[in-house]
N, C-alpha and C positions, 0 to 999 in steps of 0.2 A: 504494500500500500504506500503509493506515495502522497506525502506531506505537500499540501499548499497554501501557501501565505500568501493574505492578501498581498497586492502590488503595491499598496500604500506602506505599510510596513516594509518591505522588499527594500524601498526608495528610503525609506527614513534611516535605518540600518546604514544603507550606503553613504548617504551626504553624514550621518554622524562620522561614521570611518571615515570619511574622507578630509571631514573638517577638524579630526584627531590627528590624522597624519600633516594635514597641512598646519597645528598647532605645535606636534611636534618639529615640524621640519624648520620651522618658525624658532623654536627655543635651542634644539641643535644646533651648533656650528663646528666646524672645525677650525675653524680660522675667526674666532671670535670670541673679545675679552684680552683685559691686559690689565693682569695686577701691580699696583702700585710699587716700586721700585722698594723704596724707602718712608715709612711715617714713622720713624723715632724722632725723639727730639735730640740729636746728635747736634752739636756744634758746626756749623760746616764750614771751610775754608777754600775757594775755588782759583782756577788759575794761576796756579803756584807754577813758574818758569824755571825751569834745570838744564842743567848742562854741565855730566862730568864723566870724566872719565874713570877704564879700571883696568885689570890685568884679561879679563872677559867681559863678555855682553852681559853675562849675570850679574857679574861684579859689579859692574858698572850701573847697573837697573837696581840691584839692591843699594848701592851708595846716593842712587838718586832721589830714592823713596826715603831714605834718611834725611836729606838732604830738605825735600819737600816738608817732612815734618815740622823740622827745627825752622823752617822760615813759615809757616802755618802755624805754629805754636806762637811767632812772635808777633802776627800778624791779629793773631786772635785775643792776644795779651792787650795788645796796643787798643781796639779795638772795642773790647770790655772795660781800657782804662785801668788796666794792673801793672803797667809801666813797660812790658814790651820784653820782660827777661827772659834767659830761657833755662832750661834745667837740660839736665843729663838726657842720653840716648835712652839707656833702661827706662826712666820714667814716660817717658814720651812713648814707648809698645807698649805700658799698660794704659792710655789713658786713649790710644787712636785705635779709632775702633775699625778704619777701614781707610783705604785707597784707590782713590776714584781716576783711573787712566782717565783726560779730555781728549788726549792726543799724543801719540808716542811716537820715537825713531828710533831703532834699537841696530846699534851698530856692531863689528867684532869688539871693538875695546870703548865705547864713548853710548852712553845716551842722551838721547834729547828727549824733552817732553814737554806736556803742560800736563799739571795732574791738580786733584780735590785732596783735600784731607779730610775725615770724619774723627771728629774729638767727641767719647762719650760726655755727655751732659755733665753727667752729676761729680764723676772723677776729676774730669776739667775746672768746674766751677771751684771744689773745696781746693785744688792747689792754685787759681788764680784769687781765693779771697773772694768770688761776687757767690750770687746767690742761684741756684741750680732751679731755683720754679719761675715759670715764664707766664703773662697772662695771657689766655687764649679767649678767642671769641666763643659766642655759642655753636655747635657746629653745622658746618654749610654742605649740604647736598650739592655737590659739584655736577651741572650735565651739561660736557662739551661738545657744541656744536659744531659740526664744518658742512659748509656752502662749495661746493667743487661740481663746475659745469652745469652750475643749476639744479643740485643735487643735495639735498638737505639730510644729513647724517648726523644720530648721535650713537648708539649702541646696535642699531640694528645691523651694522656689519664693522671690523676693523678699520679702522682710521689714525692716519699720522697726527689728529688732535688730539686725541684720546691716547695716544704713545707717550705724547710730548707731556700729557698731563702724568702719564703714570712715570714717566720720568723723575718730573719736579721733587725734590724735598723739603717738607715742609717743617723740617724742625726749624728755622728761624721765623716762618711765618708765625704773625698775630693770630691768623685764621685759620679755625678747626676747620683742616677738609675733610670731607667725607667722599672719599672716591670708588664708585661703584665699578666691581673689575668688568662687567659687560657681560657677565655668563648668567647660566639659569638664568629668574625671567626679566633681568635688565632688558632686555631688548623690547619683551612685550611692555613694559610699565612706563621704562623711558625711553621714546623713540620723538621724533622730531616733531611730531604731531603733539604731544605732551609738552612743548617749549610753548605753543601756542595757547593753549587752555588757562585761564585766570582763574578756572572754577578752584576757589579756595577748601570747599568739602572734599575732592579729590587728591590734591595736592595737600593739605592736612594728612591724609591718610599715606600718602604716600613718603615724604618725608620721617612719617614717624614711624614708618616700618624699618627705614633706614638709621634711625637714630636719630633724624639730624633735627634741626628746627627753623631752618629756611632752605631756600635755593637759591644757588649761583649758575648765571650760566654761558661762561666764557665764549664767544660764537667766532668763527673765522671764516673769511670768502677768500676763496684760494682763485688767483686769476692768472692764467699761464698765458704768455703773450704768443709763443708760438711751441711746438715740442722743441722740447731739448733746449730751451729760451729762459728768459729770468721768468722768474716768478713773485705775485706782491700779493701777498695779504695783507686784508683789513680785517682789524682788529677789535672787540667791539668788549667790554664788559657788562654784561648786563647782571638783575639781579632780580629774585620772586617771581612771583606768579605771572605779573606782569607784565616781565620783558623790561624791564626800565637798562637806561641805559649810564651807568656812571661815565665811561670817556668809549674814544673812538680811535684809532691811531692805524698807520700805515706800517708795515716794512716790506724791503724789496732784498730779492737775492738773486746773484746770475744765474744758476739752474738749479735743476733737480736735485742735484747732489746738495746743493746747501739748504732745502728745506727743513733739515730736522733742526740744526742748530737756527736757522731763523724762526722757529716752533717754540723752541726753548727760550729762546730770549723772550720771546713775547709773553710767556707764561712768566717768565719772571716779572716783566712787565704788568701782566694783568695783577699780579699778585701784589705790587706796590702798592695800585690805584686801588684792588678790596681793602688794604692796610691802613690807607691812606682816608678812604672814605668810614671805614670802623671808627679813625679817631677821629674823624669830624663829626658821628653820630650822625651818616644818614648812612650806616649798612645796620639797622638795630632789624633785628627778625621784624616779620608781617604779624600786626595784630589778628587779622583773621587767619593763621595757621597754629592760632594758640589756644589750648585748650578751652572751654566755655567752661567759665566756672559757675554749680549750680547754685541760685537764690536761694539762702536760709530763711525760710517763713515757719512759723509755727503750721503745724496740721490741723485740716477743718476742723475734725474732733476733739483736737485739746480744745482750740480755740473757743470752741461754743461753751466749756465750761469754765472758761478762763473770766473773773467781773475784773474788769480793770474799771479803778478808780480812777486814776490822772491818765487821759488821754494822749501825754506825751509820751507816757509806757505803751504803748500800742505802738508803737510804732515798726515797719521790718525791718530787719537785718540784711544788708547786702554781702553778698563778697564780690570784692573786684581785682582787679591784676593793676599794680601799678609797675610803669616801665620807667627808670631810671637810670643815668648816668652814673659808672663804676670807673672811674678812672685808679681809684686804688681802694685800697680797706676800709681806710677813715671814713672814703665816702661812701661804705654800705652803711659801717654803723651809725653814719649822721644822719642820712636820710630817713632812716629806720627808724630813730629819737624825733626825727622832727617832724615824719608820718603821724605817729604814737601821741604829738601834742595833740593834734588836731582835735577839735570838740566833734565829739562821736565818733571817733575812731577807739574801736574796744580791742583792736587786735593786727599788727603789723609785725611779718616777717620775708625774711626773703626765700624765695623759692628755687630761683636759676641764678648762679653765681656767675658773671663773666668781665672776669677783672680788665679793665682796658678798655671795656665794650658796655653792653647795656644790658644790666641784668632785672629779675623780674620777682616783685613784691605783693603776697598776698594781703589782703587788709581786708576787713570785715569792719562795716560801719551801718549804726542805726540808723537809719532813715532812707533816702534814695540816693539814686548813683548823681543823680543832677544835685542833690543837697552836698554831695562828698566835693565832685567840681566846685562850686560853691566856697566852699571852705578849704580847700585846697589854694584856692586863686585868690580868698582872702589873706592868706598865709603869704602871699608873694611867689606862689608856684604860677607857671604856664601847664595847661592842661589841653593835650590835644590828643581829636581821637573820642569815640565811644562808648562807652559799655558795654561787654564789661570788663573790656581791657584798655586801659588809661595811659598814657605816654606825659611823663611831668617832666619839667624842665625849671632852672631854677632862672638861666639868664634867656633873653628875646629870642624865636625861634630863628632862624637861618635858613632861608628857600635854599631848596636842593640844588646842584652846581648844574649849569647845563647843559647838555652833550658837548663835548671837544668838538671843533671842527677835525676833519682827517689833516694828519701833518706827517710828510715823507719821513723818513729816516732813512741810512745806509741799514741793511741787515746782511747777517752771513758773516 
């Protein structure tokens, strides 16, 4: 006896299969993803210039990497302001933690090179005297763009932006990156179509699967004048939901071959202007990608047996998020004291710590969120922004900087 299935099921069966394998083939790649180089916070010292000789080419490459150290060491002295000394060979292998070839020549008896140094943090800091903790922003969901022949790319296949980004090292950066390597379902979540959406319930969700609490998103138009001809990207910083754009900038290189290092610079580039815009306080995370904090009211039911006598006791409790200026310690616990004076404020602490940056203040006040404004801005605060997350400021706001015009530079 044979079995027969309707033809309607026959066909649902199939487009399921078919839209499983084209899901899968979607999330597979071979050639897709690239994890981040380095995110310690190592010391880094770059372009360190050599040139010596030995009895061999070993000799020689080992004397050079010594060599690279003790002038990295003093570079890095000078630099943190510990006067520039230098200490012995022994100490300096236990405190570098790695050596980063830029560019080498390796001859029978002589090398040349330019080379990085990687000085661990916390080793380096206690023999130079400074202090081993750094403030970092809150951190940034990184998703880099590249424009190549009218072709909008972020994860959904390998990219020399996405190289140059996994490149980069951020232990000197201010800013927590958050670099997604491009595998499993990067591609489906973050793809090009996703730079465009402002929808903030989506983008909420997605960042906080990431860890992170905003997005950045470096963008590049790669324009080749002819094969095998120079190459000039624009370069553009943008940031959130929104696309906003903090600056724009040019560089150009004779060919192909020098695209990665004109990749690299720019990323060092872009990284100044996020640093840059952190301490002016306009990269402070997006109010709407931060949590909704829920309204404390009593419940109907207590309520109806509740007799209040003085109508001022009736009043609701809010909780709100207030967003403030961290440029160091003092100024969490001042704000935090001077929150706390406020009439009707029963409860102020801090929530998201981000030293350098703008960190985030839970407060719970009797009455309404427009009563807290209010008395906040009688206090001499500036309050921008609305419930139930609040941006204060203690001196006059400062309109956002506005796009750079494009400005050439040499690159390569």
């Amino acid at each position: 006896m044979r079995l027969r299935l309707p033809v309607a099921l026959v066909l649902t069966v199939a487009i399921v299969a078919l839209g499983a394998g084209g899901v899968v083939a979607q999330i597979e790649g071979g050639d897709r993803g690239v994890a981040a180089v380095d995110s310690s916070n190592d010391f880094e010292v770059s372009g360190i210039r050599v040139d010596v000789s030995g009895p061999n080419a070993d000799a020689a490459r080992l004397a050079g990497w010594r060599e690279a150290q003790r002038k990295g060491f003093v570079q890095l002295s000078q630099r943190l302001g510990a006067g520039g000394g230098l200490v012995s060979d022994g100490t300096l292998d236990s405190i570098v933690s790695s050596i980063v070839v830029e560019d080498e020549q390796i001859g029978p008896n002589r090398y040349v090179a330019r080379l990085g140094v990687l000085f661990d943090r916390a080793r380096a800091a206690g023999l130079l005297g400074v202090s081993a903790a750094m403030p970092r922003s809150a951190p940034f969901l990184v998703v880099p763009v590249q424009w190549s022949t009218g072709v909008g790319t972020v994860f959904e296949q390998r990219t020399v932006w996405q190289e140059a980004w996994a490149r980069f090292r951020t232990g000197t950066s201010a800013i927590d990156y958050v670099r997604p390597a491009g595998t499993g379902p990067d591609p489906l979540l973050l793809d090009v179509g996703q730079t465009q959406r402002p929808d903030r319930a989506w983008w909420r969700t997605l960042v906080d699967s990431y860890g992170a609490s905003d997005v950045l998103m470096p963008t590049v138009r790669l324009y080749r004048q002819w094969p095998g001809g120079p190459v000039i990207g624009v370069f553009e910083a943008r940031y959130g939901p929104d696309h906003r754009v903090l600056q724009r900038f040019t560089l150009r290189v004779g060919g192909p071959r020098g695209v990665p290092a004109l990749l690299d610079e720019a990323v060092r580039r872009l990284d100044g202007v996020y640093q840059q815009a952190l301490r002016g306080g306009y990269l402070g995370t997006d109010p709407g990608l931060n949590p909704i904090m829920p309204v404390v009211e009593t419940p109907p039911e207590e309520a109806s047996d509740l007799i209040v006598d003085d109508p001022a006791l009736a009043t609701t409790t809010v909780a709100v998020t207030l967003q403030f200026d961290t440029p160091d310690a003092a100024a969490v616990t001042g704000t935090e004291a001077a929150v706390r004076g406020v009439p009707g404020v029963t409860a102020a602490a801090t929530t998201s710590l981000a030293l350098g940056g703008i960190s985030s203040m839970n407060v719970s006040f009797v009455g309404t969120a427009d009563a807290l404004r209010a008395a906040l801005e009688a206090r001499g605060w500036q309050v921008i922004g609305t419930a139930p997350t609040l941006r204060i400021r203690r001196a006059a706001a400062t309109s956002a900087p506005p796009a750079a015009a494009p400005r050439s530079g040499a690159g390569g």
